[in-house]
NUGUNU-797022 format. One line per 4 residues: number of its first residue (from 1); for each residue y, x, z of N, C-alpha, C. Coordinates in pm, 1 decimal, decimal comma. Layout:
N
NUM	Y:X:Z:Y:X:Z:Y:X:Z  ...
***
This chain:
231
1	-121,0:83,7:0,0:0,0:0,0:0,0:125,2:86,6:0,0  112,9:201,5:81,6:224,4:282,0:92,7:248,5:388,1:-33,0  131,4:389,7:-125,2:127,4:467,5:-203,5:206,0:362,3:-360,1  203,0:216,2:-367,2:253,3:117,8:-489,6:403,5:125,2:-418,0
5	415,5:99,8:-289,1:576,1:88,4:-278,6:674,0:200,5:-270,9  612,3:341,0:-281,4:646,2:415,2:-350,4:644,1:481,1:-469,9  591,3:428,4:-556,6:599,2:398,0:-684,4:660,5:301,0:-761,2  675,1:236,3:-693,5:798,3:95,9:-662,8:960,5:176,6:-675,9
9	953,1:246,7:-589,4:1115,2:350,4:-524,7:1136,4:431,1:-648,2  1043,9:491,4:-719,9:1065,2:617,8:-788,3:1125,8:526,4:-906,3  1002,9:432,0:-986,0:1044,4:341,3:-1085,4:1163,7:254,1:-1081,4  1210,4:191,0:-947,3:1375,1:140,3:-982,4:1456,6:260,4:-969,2
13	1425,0:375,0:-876,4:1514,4:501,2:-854,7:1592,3:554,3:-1011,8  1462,2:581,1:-1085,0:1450,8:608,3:-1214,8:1548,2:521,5:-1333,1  1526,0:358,0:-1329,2:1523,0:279,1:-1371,6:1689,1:275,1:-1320,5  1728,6:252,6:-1247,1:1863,8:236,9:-1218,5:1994,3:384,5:-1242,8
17	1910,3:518,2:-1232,5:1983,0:630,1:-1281,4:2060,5:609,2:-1442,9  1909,1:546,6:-1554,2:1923,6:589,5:-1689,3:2009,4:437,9:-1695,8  1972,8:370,0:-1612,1:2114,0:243,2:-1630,1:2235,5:285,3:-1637,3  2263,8:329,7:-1521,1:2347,6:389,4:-1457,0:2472,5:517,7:-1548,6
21	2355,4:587,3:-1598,7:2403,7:677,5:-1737,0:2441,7:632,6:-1804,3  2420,1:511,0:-1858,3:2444,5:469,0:-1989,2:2561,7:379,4:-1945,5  2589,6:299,4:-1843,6:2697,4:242,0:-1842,3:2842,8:317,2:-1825,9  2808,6:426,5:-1767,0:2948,7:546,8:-1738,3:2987,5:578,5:-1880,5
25	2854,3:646,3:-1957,3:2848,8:710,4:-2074,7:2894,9:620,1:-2188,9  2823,0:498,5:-2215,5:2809,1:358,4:-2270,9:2789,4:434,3:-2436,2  2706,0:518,2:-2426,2:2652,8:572,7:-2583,5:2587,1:454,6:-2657,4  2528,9:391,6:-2563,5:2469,7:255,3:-2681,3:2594,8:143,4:-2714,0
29	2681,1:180,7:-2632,2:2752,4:75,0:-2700,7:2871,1:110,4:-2776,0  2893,2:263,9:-2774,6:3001,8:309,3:-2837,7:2932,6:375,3:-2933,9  2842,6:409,5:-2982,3:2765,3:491,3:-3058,5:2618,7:442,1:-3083,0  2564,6:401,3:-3049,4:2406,5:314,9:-3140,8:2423,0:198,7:-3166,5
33	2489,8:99,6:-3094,2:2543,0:12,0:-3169,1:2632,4:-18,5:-3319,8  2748,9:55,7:-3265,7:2729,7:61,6:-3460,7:2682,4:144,0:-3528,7  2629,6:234,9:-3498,5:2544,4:312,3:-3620,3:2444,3:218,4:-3659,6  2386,5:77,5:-3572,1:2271,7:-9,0:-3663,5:2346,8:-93,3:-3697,1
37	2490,4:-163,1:-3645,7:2521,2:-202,0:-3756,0:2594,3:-131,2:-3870,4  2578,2:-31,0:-3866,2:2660,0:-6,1:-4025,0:2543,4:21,1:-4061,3  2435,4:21,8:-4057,0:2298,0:13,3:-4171,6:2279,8:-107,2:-4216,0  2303,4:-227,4:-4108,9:2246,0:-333,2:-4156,6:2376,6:-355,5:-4256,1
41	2529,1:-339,2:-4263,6:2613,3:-340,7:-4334,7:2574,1:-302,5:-4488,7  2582,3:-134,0:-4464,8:2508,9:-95,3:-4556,5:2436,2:-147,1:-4649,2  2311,9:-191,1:-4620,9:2190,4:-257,4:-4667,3:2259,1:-387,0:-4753,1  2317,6:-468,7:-4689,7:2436,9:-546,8:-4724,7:2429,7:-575,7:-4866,8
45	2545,5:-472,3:-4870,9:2590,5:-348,9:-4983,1:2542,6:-317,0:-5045,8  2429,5:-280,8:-5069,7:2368,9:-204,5:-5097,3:2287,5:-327,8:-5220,2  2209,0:-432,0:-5124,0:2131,3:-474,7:-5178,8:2232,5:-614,1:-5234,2  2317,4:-699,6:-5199,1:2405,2:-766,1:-5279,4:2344,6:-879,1:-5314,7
49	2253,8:-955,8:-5284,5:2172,1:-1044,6:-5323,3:2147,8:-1144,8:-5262,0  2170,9:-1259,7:-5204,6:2123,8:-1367,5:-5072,1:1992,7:-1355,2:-5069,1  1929,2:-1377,3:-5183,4:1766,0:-1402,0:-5120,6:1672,2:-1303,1:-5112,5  1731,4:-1194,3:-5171,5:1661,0:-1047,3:-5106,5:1717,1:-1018,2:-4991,3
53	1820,2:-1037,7:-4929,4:1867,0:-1006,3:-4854,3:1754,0:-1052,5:-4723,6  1783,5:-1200,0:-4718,1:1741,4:-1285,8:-4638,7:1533,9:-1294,6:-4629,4  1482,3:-1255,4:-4743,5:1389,3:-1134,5:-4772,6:1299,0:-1089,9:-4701,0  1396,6:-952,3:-4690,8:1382,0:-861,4:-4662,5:1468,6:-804,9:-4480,7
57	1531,0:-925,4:-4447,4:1592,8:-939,4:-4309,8:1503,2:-852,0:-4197,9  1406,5:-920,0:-4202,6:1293,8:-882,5:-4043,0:1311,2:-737,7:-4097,4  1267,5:-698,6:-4186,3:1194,5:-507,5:-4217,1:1364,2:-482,5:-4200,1  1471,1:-468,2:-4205,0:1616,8:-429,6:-4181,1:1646,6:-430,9:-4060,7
61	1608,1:-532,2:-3966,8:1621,6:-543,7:-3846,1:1551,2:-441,7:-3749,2  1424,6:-444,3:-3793,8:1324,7:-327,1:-3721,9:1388,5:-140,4:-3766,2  1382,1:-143,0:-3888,2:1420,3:-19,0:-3917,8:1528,9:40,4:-3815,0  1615,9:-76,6:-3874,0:1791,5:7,2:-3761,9:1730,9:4,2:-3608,5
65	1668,6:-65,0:-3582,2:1592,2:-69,2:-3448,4:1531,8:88,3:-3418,5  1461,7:123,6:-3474,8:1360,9:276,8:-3486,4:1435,2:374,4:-3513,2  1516,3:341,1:-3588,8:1622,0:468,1:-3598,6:1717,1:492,2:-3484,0  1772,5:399,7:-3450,6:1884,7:368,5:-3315,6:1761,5:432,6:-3218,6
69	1618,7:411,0:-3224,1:1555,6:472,2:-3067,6:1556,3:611,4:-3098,3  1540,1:671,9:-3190,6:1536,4:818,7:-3183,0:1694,3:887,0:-3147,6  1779,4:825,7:-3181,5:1908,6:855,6:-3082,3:1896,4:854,9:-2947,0  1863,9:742,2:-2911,1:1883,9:704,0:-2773,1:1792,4:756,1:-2687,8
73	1643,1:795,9:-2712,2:1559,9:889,1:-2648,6:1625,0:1010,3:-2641,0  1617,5:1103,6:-2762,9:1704,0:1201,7:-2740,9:1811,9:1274,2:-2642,0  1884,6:1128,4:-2671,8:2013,2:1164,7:-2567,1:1978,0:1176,4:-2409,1  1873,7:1076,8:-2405,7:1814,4:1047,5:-2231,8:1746,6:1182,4:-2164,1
77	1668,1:1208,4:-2266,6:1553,1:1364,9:-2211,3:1676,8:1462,0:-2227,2  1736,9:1486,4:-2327,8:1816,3:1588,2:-2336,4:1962,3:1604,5:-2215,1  2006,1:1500,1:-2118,7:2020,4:1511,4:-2023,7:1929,7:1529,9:-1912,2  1799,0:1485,6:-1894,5:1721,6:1497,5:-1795,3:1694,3:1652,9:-1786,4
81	1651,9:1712,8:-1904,8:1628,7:1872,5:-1940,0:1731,4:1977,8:-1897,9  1838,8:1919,7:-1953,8:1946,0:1968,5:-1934,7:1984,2:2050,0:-1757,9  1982,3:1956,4:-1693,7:1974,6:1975,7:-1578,3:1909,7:1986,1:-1466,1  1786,8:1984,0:-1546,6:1637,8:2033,3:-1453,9:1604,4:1890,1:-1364,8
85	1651,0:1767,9:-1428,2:1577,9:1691,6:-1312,2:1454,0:1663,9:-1322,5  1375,3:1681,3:-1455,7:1247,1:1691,9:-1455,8:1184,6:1722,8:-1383,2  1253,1:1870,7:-1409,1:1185,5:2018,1:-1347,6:1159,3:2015,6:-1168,0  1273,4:1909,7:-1154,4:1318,8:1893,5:-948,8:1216,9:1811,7:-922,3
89	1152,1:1667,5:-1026,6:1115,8:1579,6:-972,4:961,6:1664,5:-979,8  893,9:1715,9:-1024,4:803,8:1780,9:-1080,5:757,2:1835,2:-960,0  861,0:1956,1:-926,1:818,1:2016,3:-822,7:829,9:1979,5:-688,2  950,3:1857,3:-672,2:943,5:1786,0:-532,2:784,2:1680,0:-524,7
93	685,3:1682,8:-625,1:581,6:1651,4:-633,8:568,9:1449,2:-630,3  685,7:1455,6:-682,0:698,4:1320,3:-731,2:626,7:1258,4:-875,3  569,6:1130,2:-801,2:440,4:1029,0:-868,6:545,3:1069,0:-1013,7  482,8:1144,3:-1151,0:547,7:1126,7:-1288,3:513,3:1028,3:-1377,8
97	417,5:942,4:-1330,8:356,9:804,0:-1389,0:469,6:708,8:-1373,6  503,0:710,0:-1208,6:661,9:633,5:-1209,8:771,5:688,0:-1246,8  793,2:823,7:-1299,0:884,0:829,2:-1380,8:888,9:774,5:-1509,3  800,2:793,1:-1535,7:765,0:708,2:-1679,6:828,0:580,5:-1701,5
101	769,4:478,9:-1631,7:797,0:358,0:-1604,7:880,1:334,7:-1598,6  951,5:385,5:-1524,4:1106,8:380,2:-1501,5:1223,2:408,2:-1655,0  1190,7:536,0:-1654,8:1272,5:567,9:-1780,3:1206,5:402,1:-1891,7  1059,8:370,7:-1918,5:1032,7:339,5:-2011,0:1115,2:202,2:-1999,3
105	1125,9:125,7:-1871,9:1191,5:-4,8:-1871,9:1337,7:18,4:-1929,9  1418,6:104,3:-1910,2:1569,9:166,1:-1892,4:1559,7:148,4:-2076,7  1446,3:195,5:-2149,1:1481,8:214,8:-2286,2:1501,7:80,1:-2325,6  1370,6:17,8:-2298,3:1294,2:-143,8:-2354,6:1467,0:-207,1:-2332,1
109	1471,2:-210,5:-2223,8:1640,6:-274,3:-2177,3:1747,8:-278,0:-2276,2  1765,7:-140,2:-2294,6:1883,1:-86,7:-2398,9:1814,5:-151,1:-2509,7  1700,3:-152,1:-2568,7:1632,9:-163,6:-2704,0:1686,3:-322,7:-2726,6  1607,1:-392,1:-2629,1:1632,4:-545,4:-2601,5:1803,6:-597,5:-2627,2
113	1866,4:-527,4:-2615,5:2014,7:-526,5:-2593,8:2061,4:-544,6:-2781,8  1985,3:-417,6:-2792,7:2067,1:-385,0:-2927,0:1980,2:-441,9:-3012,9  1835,3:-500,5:-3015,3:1831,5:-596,1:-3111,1:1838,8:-781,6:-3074,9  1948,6:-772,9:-2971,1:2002,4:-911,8:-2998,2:2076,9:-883,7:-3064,2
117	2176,3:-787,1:-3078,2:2276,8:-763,8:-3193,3:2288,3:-794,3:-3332,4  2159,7:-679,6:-3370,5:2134,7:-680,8:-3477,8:2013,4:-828,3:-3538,8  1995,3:-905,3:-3466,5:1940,2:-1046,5:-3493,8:2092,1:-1084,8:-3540,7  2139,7:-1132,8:-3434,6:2279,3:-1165,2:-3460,6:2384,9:-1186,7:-3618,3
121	2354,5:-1006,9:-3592,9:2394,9:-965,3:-3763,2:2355,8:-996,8:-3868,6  2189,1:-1012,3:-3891,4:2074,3:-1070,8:-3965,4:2130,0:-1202,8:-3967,2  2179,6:-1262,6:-3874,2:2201,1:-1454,4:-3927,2:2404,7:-1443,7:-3950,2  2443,2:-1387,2:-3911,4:2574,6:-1320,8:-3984,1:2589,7:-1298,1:-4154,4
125	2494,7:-1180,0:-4153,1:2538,6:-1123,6:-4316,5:2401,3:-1176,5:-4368,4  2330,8:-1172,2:-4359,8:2246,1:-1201,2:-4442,2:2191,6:-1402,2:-4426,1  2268,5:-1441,5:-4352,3:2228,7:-1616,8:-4351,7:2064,1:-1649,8:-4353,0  2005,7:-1556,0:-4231,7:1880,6:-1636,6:-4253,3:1882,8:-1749,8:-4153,9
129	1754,3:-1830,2:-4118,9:1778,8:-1921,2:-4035,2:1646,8:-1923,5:-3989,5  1656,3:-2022,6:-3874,8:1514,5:-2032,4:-3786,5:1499,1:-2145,1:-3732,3  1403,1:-2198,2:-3726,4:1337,6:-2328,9:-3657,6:1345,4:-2294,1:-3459,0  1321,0:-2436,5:-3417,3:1299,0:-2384,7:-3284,0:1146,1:-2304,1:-3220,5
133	1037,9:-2376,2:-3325,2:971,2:-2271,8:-3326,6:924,8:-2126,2:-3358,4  1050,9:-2124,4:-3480,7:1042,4:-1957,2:-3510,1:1153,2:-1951,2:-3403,6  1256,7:-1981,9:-3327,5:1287,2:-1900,1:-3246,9:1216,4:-1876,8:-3139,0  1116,6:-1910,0:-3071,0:983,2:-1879,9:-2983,8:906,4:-1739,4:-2986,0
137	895,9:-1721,8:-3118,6:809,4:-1658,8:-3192,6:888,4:-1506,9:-3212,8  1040,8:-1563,0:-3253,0:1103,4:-1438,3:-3240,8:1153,9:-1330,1:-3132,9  1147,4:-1438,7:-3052,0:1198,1:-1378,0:-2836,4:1081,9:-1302,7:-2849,1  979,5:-1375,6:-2864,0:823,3:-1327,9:-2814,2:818,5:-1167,1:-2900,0
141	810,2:-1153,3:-3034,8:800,8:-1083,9:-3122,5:935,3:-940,8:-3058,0  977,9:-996,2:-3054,4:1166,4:-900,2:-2991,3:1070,0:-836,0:-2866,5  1039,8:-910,7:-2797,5:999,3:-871,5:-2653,4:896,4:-760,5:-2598,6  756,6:-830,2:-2707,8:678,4:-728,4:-2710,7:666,3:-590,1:-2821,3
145	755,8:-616,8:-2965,6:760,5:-472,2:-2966,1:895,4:-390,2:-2921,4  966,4:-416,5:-2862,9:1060,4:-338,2:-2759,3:1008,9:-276,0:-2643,1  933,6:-331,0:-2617,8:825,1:-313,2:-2490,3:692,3:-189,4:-2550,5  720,3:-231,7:-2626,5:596,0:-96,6:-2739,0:683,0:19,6:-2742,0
149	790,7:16,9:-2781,5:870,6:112,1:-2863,1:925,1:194,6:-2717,1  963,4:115,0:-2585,5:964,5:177,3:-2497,3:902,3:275,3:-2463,4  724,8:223,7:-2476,9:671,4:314,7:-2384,0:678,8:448,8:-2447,1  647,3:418,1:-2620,4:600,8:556,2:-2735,9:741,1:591,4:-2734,4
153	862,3:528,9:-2692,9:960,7:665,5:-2696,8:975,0:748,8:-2607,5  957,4:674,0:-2484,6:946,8:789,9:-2346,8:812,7:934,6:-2346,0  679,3:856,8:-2393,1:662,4:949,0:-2410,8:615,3:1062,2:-2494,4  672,3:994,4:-2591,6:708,0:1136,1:-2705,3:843,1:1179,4:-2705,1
157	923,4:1133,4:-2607,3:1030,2:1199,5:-2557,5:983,8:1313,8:-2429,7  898,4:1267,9:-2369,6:877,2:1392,1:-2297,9:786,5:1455,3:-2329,0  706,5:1449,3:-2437,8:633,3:1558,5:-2505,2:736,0:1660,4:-2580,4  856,5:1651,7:-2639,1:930,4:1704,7:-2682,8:1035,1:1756,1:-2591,0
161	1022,0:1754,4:-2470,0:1156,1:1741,3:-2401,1:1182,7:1890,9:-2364,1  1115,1:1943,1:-2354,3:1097,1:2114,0:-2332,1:1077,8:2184,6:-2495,0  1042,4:2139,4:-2611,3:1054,3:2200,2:-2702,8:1137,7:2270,6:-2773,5  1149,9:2382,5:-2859,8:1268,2:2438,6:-2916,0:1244,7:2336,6:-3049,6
165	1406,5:2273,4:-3105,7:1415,0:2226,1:-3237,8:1371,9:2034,0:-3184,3  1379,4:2058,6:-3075,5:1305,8:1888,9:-3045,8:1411,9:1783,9:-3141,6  1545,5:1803,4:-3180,3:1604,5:1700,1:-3215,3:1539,2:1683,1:-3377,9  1509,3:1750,4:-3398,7:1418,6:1749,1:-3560,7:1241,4:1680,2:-3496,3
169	1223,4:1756,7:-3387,8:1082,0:1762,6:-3402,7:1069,4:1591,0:-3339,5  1080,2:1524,4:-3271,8:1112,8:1437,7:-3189,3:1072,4:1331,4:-3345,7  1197,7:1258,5:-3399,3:1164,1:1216,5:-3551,6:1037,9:1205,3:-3613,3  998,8:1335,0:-3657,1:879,3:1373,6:-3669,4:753,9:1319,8:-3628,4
173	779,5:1334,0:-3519,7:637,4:1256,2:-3396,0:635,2:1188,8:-3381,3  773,9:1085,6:-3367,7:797,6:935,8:-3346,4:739,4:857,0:-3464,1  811,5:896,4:-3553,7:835,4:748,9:-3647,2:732,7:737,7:-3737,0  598,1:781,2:-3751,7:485,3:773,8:-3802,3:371,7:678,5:-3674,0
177	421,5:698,1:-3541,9:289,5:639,7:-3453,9:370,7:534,1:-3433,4  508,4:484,1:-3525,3:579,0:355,9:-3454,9:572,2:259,9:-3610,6  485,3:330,4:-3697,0:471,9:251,9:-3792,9:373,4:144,7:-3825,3  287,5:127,4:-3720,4:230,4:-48,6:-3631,3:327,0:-152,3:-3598,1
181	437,4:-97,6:-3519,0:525,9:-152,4:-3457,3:600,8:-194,3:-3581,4  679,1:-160,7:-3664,5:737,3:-152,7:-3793,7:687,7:-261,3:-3881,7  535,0:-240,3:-3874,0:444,3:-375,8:-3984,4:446,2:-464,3:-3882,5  390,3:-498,2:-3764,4:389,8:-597,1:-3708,1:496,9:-677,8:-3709,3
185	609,6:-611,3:-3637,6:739,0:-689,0:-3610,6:789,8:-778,2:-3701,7  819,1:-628,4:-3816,4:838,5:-698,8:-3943,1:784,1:-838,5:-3990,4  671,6:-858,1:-3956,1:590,5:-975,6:-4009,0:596,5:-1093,1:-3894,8  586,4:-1039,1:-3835,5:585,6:-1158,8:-3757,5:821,1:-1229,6:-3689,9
189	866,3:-1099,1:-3748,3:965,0:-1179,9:-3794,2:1012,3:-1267,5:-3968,5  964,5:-1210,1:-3998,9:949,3:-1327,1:-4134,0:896,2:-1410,0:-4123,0  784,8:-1412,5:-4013,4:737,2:-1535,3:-4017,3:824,6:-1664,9:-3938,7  914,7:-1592,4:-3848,9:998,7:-1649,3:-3793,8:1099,2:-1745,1:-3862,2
193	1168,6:-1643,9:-3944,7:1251,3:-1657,6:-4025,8:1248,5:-1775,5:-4133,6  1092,8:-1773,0:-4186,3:1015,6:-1801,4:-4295,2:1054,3:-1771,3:-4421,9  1060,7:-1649,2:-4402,9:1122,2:-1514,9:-4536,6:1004,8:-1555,7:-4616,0  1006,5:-1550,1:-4736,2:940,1:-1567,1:-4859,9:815,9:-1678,8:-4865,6
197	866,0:-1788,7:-4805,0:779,6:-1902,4:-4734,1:649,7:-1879,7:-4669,6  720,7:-1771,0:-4580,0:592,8:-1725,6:-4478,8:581,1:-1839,1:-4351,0  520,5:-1880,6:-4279,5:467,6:-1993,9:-4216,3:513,4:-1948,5:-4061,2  552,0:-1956,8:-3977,7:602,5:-1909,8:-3821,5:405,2:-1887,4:-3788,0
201	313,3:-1983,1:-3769,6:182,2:-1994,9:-3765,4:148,1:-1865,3:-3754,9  160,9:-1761,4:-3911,5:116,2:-1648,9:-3913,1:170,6:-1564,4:-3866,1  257,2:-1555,5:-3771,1:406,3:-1420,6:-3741,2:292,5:-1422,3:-3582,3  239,4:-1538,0:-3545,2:108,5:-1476,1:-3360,5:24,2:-1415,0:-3406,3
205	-42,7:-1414,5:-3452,9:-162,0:-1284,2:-3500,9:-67,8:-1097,8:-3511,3  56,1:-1084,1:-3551,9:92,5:-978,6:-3551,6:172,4:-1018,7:-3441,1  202,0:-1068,2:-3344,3:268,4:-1048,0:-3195,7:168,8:-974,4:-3106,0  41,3:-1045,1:-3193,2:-114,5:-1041,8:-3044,9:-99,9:-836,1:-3120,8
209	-84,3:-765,0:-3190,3:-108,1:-674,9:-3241,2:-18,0:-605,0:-3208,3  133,8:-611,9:-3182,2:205,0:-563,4:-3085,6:201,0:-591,0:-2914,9  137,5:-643,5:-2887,2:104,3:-702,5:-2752,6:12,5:-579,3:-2696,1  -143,5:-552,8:-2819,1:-209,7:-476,1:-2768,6:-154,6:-278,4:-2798,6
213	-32,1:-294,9:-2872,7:-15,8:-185,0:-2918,4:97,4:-138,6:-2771,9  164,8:-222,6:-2754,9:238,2:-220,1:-2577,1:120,2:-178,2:-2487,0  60,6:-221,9:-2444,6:-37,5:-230,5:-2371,6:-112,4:-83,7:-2377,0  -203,2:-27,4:-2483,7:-231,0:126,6:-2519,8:-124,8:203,1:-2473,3
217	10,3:224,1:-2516,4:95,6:313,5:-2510,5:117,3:306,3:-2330,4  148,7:134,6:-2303,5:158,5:180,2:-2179,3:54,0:253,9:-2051,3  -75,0:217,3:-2084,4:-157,6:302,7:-2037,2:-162,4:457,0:-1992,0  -152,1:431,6:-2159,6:-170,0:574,4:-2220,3:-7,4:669,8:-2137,2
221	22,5:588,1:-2170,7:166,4:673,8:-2140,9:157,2:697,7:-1932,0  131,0:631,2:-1897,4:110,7:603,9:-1777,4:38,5:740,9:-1701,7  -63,0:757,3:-1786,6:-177,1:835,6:-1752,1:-111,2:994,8:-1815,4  -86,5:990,6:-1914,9:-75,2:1091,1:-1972,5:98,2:1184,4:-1956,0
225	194,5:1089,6:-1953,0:307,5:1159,3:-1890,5:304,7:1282,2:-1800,1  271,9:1257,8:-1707,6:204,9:1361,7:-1593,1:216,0:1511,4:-1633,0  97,2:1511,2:-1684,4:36,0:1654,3:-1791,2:149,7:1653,3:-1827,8  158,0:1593,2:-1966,5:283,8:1627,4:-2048,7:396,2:1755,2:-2011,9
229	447,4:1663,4:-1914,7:575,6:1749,1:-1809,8:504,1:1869,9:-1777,4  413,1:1840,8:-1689,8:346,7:2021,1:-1611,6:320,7:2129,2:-1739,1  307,8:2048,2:-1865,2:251,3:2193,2:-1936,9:393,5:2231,8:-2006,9
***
């Protein structure tokens, strides 16, 4: 008992620092925020079309999503590194499973944040629309792969976090094991949407597929953080 409610302490300890950072700092909101929207702008622009637009919405939404996390990881480890709090919590022999956790909620949070935005933007510039049951489908869909993308950014953020070149290498590692997350979402927001008369029906079968892909990482991440740091 004494061993969960201190794991309890470390995870809001944790959880309230990278809050905490980010509201002084407010990099997501002065800096990842519009960098996804000027993609989804971009894209816009780019593509010029209502019904490609509207399309191709969900896969636009996720992208600026994945790209905006490799900023925002970055920036998080590369202060933690920076100043050895790793290195302090490490050797003050603090549970690193609840560091994990902690940082991983702090991302999901920010993530959750910035794709209400960019939904937002999606029924802004590109005029898609949604039923009350695709909006169900889309909370749900938002929820659990933010919750995915959390865990695989924390920790392939701290697999990189001690590396030389990590702001290249980081990219690299990420955005190939987040390309589940990428098809799922994607689909099961069109199905939301009902982009290319896709059915809301079919968008739960790829939620249940980000559900179990949350679930692995968080494990995994759980278990495996630990190591990570010590080596």
């Amino acid at each position: 008992m004494n061993k969960i409610s201190g794991v309890r302490r470390v995870v809001g300890a944790v959880l309230i620092k990278d809050l905490r950072i980010e509201v002084r700092s407010r990099v997501v909101t002065n800096q990842v925020l519009p960098f996804a929207g000027l993609i989804m702008i971009m894209f816009a622009f780019a593509l010029d079309n209502d019904d490609v637009l509207q399309r191709v919405a969900g896969g636009l939404i996720w992208l600026a999503t994945m790209f905006s996390l490799v900023v925002i990881v970055q920036r998080s480890f590369a202060i933690d590194t920076s100043d050895g709090a790793l290195d302090l919590l490490r050797v003050a022999g603090v549970d690193l499973s609840a560091v994990f956790l902690g940082k991983a909620i702090a991302l999901t949070m920010q993530l959750l944040v910035l794709d209400v935005v960019l939904v937002a933007a999606a029924f802004l510039l590109y005029q898609v629309q949604v039923s009350a049951v695709g909006f169900v489908l889309l909370v749900t869909c938002v929820i659990f792969a933010t919750t995915g993308l959390g865990f695989v950014g924390t920790l392939y953020g701290g697999l990189t976090a001690g590396a030389k070149g990590r702001e290249t290498l980081l990219p690299l590692l990420l955005l190939p094991v987040m390309a589940p997350v990428l098809i799922a979402a994607t689909r099961a927001t069109e199905a939301a949407f009902g982009s290319g008369g896709a059915v809301t029906s079919e968008g739960w079968a790829w939620v249940g597929l980000l559900a179990v892909f949350a679930a692995v990482f968080g494990l995994g991440g759980t278990l495996a953080f630990g190591p990570l740091i010590d080596e």
